[in-house]
N, C-alpha and C positions, 0 to 999 in steps of 0.2 A: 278354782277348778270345778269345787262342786257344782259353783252355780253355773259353769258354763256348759256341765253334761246335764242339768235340769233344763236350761232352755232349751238345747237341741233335742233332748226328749219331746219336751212339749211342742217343740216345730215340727218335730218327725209324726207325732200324734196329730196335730191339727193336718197335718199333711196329706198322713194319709184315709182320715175322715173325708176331708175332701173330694180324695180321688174314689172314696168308696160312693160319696153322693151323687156328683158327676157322673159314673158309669151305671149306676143303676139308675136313673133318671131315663139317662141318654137308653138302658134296654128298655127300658116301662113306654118308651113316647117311639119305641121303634113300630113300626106296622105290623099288624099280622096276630097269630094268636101261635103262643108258644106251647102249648096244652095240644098241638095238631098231632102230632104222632104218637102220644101216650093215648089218645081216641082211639075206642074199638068201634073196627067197620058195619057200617049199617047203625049208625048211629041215630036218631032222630035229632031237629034244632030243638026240640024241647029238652031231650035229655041233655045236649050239648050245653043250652043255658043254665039247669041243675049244676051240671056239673062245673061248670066255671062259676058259678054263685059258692060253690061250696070253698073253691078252692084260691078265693078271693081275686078272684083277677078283676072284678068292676069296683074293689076297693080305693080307696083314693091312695095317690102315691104315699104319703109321708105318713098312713099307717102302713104298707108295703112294706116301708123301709126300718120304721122304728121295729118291727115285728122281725125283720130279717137282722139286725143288729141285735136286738135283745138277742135273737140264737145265738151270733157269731161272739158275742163276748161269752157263750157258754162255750164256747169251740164246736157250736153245731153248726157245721154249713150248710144244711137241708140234706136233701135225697137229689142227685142227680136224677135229670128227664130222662136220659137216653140207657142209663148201664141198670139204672135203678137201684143202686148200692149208695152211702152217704159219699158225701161229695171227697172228704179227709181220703176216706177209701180208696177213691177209683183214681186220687191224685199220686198217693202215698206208692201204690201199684206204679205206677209211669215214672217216678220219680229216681229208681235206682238208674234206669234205662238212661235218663238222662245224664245222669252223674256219669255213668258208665262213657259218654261221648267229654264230658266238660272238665272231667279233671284231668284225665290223659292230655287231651288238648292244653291245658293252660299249664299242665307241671313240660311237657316238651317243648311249648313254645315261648316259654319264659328262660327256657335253658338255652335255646338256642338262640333266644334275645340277648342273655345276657354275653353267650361269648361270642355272639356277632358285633352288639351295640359298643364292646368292652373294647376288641379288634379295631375295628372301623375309628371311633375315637381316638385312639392314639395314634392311626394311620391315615390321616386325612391325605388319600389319594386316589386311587382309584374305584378301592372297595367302595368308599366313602357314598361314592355316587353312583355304583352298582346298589348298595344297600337305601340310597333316597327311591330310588325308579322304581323297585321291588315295593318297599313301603309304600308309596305313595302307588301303584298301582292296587294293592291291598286296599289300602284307606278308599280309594274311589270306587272301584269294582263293587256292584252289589252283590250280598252273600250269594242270593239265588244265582246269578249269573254266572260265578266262579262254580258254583256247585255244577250245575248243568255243563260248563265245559269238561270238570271231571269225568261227569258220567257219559259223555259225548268220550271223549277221551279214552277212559280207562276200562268204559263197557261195549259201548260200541263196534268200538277202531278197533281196540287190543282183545275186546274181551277179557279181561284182567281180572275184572272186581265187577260185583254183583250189584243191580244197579236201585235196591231199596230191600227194606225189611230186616230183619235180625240172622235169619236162618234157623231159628232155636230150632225146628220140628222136622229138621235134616236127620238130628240122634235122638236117642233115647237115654245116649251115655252123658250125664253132667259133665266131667273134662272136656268130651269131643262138643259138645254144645258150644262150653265155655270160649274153645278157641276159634268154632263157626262165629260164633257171635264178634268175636275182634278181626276177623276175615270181614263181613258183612260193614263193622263200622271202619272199616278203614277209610274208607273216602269220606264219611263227615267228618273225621277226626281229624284229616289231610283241610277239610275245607275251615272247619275253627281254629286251627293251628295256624294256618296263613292269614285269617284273620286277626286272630290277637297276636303274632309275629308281626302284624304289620304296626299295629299302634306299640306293641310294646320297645321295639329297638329303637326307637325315633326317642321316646323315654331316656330309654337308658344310656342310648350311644349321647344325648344332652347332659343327662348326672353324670357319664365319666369323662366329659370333654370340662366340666365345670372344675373338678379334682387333675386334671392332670396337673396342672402347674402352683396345683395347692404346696405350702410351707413342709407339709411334716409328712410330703413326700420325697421330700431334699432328707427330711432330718433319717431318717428309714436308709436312706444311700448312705447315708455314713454309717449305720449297722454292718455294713456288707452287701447290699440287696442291691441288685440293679434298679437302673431310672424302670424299668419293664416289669417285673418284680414287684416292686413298689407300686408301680401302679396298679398291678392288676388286682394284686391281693388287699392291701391295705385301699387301696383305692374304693374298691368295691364293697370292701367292709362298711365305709364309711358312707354309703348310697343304700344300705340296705332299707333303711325307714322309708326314702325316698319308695324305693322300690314295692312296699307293702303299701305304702299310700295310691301306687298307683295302681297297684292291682283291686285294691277297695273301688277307686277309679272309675277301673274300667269294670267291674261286674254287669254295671247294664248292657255293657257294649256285646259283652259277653251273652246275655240270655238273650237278647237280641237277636244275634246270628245263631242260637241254638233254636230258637222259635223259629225260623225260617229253615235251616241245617233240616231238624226232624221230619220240616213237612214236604221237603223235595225228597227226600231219602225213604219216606215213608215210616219211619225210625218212631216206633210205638215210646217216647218219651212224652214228656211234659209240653213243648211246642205242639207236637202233633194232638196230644189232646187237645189243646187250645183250639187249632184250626178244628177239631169235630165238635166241639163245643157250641162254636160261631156256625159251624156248617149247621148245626141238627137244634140252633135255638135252646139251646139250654142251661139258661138262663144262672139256676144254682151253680152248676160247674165253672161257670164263664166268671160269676163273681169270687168263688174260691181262687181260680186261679190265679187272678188281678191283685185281689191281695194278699198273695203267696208271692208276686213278683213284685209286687208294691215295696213289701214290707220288706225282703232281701236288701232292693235298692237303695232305702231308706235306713236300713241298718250296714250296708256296706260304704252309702255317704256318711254316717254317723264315725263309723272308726276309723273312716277317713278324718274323718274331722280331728275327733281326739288324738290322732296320731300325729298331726298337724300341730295342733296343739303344743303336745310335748317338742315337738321340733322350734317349735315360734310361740312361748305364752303369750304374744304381743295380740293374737288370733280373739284368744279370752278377752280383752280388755273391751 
């Protein structure tokens, strides 16, 4: 066991080394000069070359990067270009906002997975293939384009729901914020919830069609418990690992449509910094980010793995 959580370390380490050189490669050889809007106006080309002599941009890439890696093992990600606060800072600020959309979304839609996928499994008939059309609609539809029918939908037509931003600066009172604020995410939370509803019940309605006709749900019937019973309860007991495996899973799937969710909704999180990030060339922020998402993904396929593990040691070998 040890040596099998040593290698996936070091896979996840060489891993995401990798993706750190590859993206910062790929911003150093992009076009352009990233230093253009920290420039004050009236600037002369001689002071402009000063000042990018000073601040190494005619350096060659592989000191760029050894110099930016020394920082980031200090856990210095530079000074963002744009807020001009360090990078940990202006991520760590976006980052409740985000939570604020991604946990509501994956604890209701895993609840509503579970007693759809759990229903549908032991009823293969109608629902069965009400809940494939659903899913598989979800699975195909792009996040953006599910979003925009919301807001088509729910701001437009009904005027219902407000159709971006938080509303925080409606009050001044912290409660009445508190509850503008879940007013305001209600339609990203509607649009990631249908998203991970859509992968998660195809999941679980599969783990509890595998246990319905399992052994020591016969033995459970002779306790007293119906064939229903039995399965719902002990059934499901016995899929939970399954269940945490896949939610490790799907986390990419998951920041994935929160990086797209934020930036339709205009939803001051983690995604929407990304797209300003990318918009305004800024370059430190853009690499914080990457391996802030990197490294989740890489540690949510990790305990995937080990979870796996303990399910099948045959995995280690």
């Amino acid at each position: 066991m040890r040596k099998y959580i040593i290698r996936r370390i070091l896979i996840s380490g060489v891993i995401l080394i990798g993706i750190c050189i590859f993206v910062f490669v790929l911003l150093q050889l992009s076009p352009g000069n990233p230093y253009m809007d920290s420039m004050k106006p009236g600037m002369t080309p001689e002071q402009i070359e000063i000042m990018l002599q000073k601040k190494g941009h005619y350096a060659p890439i592989s000191i760029k990067f050894l110099k930016w890696l020394t920082l980031v093992l200090k856990f210095d990600f530079g000074y963002s270009m744009k807020y001009g606060q360090p990078v940990m800072t202006v991520i760590s600020e976006r980052l409740l906002n985000t939570l604020f959309l991604t946990v509501p979304s994956l604890v209701v839609s895993l609840y509503i997975s579970i007693i759809v996928g759990r229903y549908t499994a032991y009823n293969k008939e109608f629902f069965d293939k009400i809940t494939d059309i659903i899913s598989g609609i979800g699975i195909s539809m792009p996040t953006f384009l599910f979003a925009i029918l919301l807001i088509k939908w729910f701001t437009f037509d009904i005027s219902l729901f407000p159709v971006s931003g938080t509303g925080e600066l409606l009050s001044t009172d912290k409660l009445s914020q508190f509850f503008i604020k879940i007013y305001y995410a209600a339609l990203p939370i509607s649009v990631l919830t249908f998203i991970n509803f859509s992968h998660f019940v195809r999941y679980i309605k599969g783990y509890m069609s595998s246990v319905k006709d399992a052994e020591y749900i016969r033995t459970y019937r002779g306790f007293g418990m119906t064939e229903y019973e039995a399965y719902k309860k002990i059934g499901l007991r016995n899929i939970l690992p399954q269940i945490f495996t896949m939610i490790f899973t799907e986390i990419p799937n998951l920041i994935s449509g929160t990086l797209i969710t934020e930036t339709i909704f205009v939803w001051p999180g983690f995604g929407k910094l990304n797209y300003d990030a990318v918009l305004y060339r800024d370059y430190p922020l853009i690499m914080g980010i990457i391996i802030i998402i990197a490294f989740t993904v890489l540690i949510s396929n990790f305990l995937s793995d080990i979870l796996n593990y303990y399910l099948d040691k045959r995995i280690g070998v």
